[in-house]
SEGUMI-633297 format. One record per residue (C-alpha): x, y negated, z. Coordinates in steps of 0.2 Angstrom, whole numbers, padded with zeros to 4 digits, always signed. Last residue first. Layout:
SEGUMI-633297
XYZ ...
end
This chain:
SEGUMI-633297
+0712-0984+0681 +0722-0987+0668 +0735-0976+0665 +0755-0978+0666 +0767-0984+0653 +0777-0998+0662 +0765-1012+0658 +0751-1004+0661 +0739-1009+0649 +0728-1026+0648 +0711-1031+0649 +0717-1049+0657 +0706-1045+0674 +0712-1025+0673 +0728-1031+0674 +0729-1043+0687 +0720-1027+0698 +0731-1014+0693 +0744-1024+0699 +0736-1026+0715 +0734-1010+0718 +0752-1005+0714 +0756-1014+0728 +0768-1030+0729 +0769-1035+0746 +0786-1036+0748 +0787-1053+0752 +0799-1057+0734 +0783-1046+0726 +0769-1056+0732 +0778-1073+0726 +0781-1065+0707 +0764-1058+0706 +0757-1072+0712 +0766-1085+0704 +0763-1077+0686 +0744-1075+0689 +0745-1092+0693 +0754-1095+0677 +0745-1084+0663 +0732-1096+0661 +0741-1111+0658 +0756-1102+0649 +0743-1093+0636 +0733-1111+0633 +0750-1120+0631 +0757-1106+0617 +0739-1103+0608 +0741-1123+0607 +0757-1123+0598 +0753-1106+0589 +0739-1118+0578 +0735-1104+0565 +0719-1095+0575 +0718-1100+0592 +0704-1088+0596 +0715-1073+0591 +0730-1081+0596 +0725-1082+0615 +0723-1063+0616 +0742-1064+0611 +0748-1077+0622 +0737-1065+0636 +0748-1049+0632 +0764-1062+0631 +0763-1068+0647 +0756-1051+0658 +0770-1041+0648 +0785-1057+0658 +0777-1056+0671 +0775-1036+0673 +0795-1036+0666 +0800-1050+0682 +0792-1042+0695 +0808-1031+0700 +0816-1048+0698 +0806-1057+0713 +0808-1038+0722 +0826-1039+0721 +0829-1059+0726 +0816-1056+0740 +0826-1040+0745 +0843-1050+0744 +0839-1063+0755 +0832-1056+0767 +0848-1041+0769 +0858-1058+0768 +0849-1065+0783 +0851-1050+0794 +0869-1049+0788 +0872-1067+0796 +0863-1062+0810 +0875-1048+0814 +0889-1060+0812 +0882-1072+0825 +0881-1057+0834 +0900-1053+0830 +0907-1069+0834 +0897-1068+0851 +0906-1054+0856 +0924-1060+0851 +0921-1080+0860 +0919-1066+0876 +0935-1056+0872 +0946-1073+0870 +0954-1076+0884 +0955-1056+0887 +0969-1055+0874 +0981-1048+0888 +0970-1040+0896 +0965-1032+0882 +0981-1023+0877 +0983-1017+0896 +0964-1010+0893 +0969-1002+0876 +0982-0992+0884 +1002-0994+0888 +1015-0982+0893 +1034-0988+0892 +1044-0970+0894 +1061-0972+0898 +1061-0973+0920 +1046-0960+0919 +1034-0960+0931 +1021-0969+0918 +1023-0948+0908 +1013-0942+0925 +0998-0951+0918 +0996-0937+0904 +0996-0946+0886 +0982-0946+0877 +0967-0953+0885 +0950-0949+0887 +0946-0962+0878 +0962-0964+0866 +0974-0980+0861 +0989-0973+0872 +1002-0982+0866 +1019-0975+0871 +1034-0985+0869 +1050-0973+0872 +1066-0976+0876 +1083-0968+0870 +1089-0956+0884 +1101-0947+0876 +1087-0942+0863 +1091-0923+0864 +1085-0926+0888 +1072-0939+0882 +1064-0926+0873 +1063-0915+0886 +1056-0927+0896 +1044-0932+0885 +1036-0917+0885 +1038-0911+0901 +1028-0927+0903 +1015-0922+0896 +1008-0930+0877 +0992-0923+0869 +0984-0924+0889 +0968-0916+0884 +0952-0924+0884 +0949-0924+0863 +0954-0944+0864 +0967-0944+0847 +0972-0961+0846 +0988-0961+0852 +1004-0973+0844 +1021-0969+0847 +1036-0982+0845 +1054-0975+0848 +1050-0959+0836 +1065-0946+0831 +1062-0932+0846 +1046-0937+0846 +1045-0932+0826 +1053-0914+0832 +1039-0911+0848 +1026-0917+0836 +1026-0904+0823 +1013-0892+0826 +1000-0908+0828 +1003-0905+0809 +1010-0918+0795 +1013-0934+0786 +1027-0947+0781 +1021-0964+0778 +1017-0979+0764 +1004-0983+0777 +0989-0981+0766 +0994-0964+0759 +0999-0959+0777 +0981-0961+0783 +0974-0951+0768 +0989-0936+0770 +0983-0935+0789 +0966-0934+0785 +0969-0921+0774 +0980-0911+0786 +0966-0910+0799 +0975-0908+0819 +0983-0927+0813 +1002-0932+0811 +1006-0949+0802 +1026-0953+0803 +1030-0972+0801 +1048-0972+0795 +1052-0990+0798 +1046-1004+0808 +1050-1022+0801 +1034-1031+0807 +1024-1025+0791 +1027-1008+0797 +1019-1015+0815 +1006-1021+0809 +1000-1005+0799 +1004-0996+0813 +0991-1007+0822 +0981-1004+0808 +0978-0987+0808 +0977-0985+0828 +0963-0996+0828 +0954-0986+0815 +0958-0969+0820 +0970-0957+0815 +0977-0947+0826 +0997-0946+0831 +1002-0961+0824 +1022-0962+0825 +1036-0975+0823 +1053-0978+0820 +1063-0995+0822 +1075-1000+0811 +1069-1016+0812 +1056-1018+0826 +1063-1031+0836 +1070-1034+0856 +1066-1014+0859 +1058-1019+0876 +1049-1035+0873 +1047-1033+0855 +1036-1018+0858 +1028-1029+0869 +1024-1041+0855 +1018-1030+0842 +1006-1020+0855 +0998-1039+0858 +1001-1042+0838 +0990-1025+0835 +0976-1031+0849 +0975-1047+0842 +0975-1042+0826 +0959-1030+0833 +0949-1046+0838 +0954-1060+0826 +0941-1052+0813 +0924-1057+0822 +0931-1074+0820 +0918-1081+0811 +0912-1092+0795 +0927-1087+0782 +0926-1068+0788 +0907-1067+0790 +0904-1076+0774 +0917-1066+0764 +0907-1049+0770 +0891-1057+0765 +0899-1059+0748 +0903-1043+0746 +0889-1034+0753 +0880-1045+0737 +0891-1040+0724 +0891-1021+0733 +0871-1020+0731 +0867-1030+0714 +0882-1015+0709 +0871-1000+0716 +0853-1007+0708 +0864-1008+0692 +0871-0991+0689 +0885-0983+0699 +0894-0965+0694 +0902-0969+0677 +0917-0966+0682 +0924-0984+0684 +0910-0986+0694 +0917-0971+0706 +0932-0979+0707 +0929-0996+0707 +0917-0995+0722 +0929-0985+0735 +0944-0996+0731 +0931-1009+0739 +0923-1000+0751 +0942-0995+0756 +0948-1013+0756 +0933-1017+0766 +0938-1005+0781 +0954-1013+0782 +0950-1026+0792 +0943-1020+0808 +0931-1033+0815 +0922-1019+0823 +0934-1005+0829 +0925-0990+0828 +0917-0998+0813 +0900-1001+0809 +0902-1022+0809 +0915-1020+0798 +0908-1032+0786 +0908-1021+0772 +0900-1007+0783 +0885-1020+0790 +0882-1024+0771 +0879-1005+0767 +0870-1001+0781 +0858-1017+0779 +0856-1011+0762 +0851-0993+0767 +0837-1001+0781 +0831-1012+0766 +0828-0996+0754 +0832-0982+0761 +0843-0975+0775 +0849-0956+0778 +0860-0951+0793 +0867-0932+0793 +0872-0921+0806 +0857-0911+0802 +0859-0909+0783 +0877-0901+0788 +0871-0883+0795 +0858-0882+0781 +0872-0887+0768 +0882-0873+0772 +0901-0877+0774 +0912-0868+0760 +0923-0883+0757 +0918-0887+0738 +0899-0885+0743 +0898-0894+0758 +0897-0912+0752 +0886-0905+0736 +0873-0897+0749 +0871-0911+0761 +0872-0924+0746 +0856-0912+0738 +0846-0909+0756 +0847-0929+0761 +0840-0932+0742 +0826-0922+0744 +0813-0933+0747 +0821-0946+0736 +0817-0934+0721 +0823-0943+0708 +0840-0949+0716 +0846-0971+0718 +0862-0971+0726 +0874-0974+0742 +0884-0958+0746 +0893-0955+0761 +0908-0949+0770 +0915-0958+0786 +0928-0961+0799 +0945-0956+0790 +0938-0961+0775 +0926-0958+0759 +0913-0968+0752 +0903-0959+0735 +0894-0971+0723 +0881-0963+0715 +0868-0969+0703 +0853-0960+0695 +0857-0943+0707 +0845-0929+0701 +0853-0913+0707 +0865-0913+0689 +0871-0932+0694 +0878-0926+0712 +0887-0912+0703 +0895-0925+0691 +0900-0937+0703 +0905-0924+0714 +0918-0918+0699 +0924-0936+0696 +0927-0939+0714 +0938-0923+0717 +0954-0931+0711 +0950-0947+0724 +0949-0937+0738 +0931-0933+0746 +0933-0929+0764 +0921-0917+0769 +0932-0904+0778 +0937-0918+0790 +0919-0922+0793 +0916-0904+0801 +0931-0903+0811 +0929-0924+0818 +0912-0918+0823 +0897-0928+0814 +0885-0941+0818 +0897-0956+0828 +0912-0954+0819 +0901-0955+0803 +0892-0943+0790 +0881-0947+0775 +0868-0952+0766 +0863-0969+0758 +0847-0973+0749 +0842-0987+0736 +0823-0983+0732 +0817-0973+0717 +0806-0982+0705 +0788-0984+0709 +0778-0970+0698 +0767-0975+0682 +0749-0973+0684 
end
């Protein structure tokens, strides 16, 4: 009997699974893809596309041995960096089948983000996806999967509001930087950390006229990602007293519970800057920036709690914009597997229809017309069940086996009779 193909799966680290050290290692740049791709292919991966970010790395693809799928990506993720893959396969998630589509359309719609609604995060799936296809790496099971994640994720942007919520946020930090500085041209920035919110309000804010947006980060690839997507500068923790020196905007979003920023700090480099003032958003929980640095007559300290109260109007509408988002991925992930299974069926329908036009010919004799209308007659219930029971996902090999055995006809897909 012929074997069910290989479920969709996707395997991986997040924010959430796997320390910021350990995932920073993992990242995946795009002149290492097509060597992964090729290593994932040799351990049995039919189709591989390969997501990496600040906040994630995964794969999402079909593998022989689905069993041992979590073991291979743990293994060829670690592999380049020297990190074991018995230590990594426990701070991985593995999904299959519905469970890995849902992850897959909840990612594009930003719904699994640190900041949910975030808007970048769909470029990067997107970028993502023509990389590794352009590579050869997907196969058609992965592209039915990003055509529809895609469309899910322009329904939730055209239909909701969900996205409102962190531009909120970054024209809030936009507009009180205007407050004190009166504009942003010629104005310097720097992320220290690089998480999602922090990312796009520095993205906001270069697109606002702020100039020479400096990225530093504890990991140096990370760093070198963030700065890529903000045109930036890049470096080291090492070198944040010199880029305070020449930053009037700093952004925070580090969170490791120790104060990144004291006061002594900023004191010092208030005393080379002549006194210039500083903005400070502190993005992090814990945060960033010791409390002492509010005492300060030149240092502006905000958090994500000032930010939101000044958006706060809007912070309930926000919530129920991302349930009714979450229902609208629910209804796609539905959709989706019906639409799957219906054309998984279609090859047994479509054997079952010509094996019984042909049984019908032999009786028939020369009149094909009426071989044609007897076959279609008796093949369409069989047909409808088949079809119907596969878009439920109730489609066993037992009652395939069954349909079959009452039209005395062979597996379809190559297997034995039984």
């Amino acid at each position: 009997m012929s074997a069910a193909p290989p479920p969709l799966q996707v395997i991986g680290v997040d924010h959430r699974s796997c320390p910021d050290g350990v995932r920073e290692k993992l990242f995946v740049d795009d002149a290492e893809m097509p060597a992964m791709l090729d290593a994932l292919k040799a351990r049995g991966a039919q189709e591989a596309l390969v997501l990496s970010t600040c906040n994630r790395v995964e794969v999402i693809g079909r593998f022989q041995d689905p069993q041992r799928s979590p073991e291979t990506v743990a293994a060829e993720l670690g592999r380049p960096v020297d990190v074991d893959g018995a230590v990594l396969r426990p701070l991985l998630y593995a999904h299959a089948s519905d469970e890995a589509v849902r992850h897959v359309f909840r990612v594009a719609c930003s719904l699994d983000s640190q900041v949910v609604g975030e808007p970048q995060v769909l470029g990067q799936v997107r970028a993502a996806h023509r990389l590794c296809r352009d590579l050869g790496g997907t196969g058609p099971v992965v592209e039915d999967t990003m055509r529809a994640a895609y469309a899910v994720a322009k329904r939730v942007r055209s239909e909701t509001k969900i996205g409102e919520g962190p531009v909120s946020l970054a024209a809030a930090a936009i507009a009180r930087v205007r407050d004190l500085f009166g504009d942003l041209d010629g104005r310097a920035g720097l992320l220290a950390g690089t998480g999602e919110l922090g990312l796009l309000i520095a993205e906001h804010m270069a697109a606002a006229g702020m100039e020479g947006m400096e990225v530093l980060d504890r990991f140096p690839r990370r760093a070198a990602l963030a700065a890529r997507e903000l045109e930036a500068h890049h470096g080291g923790l090492d070198q944040l007293g010199a880029a305070l020196d020449r930053a009037d905007v700093v952004v925070t979003t580090l969170g490791e519970g120790q104060y990144l920023i004291t006061a002594e700090m900023i004191e010092a480099a208030l005393r080379r800057r002549r006194r210039r003032p500083f903005f400070l958003l502190d993005l992090s929980v814990p945060g960033d920036v010791e409390p002492a640095v509010h005492r300060l007559d030149e240092a502006f300290v905000y958090d994500v709690g000032d930010l939101e109260a000044i958006t706060r109007a809007g912070m309930a509408d926000r919530a129920g914009e991302a349930a009714r988002a979450e229902r609208m991925v629910e209804e796609a992930v539905a959709a989706f597997t019906r639409d799957r299974s219906g054309r998984d069926a279609a090859p047994d329908i479509a054997a079952l229809r010509a094996h019984v036009e042909a049984m019908v010919a032999e009786v028939a004799g020369a009149d094909a017309d009426l071989a044609r209308r007897i076959a279609a007659r008796l093949a369409h219930a069989p047909s409808v069940l088949l079809r119907d029971l596969a878009e439920q996902g109730r489609l066993d090999r037992q009652t395939k086996d069954l349909v079959f055995r009452l039209f005395d006809m062979p597996d379809p897909q190559g297997g034995d009779e039984t």
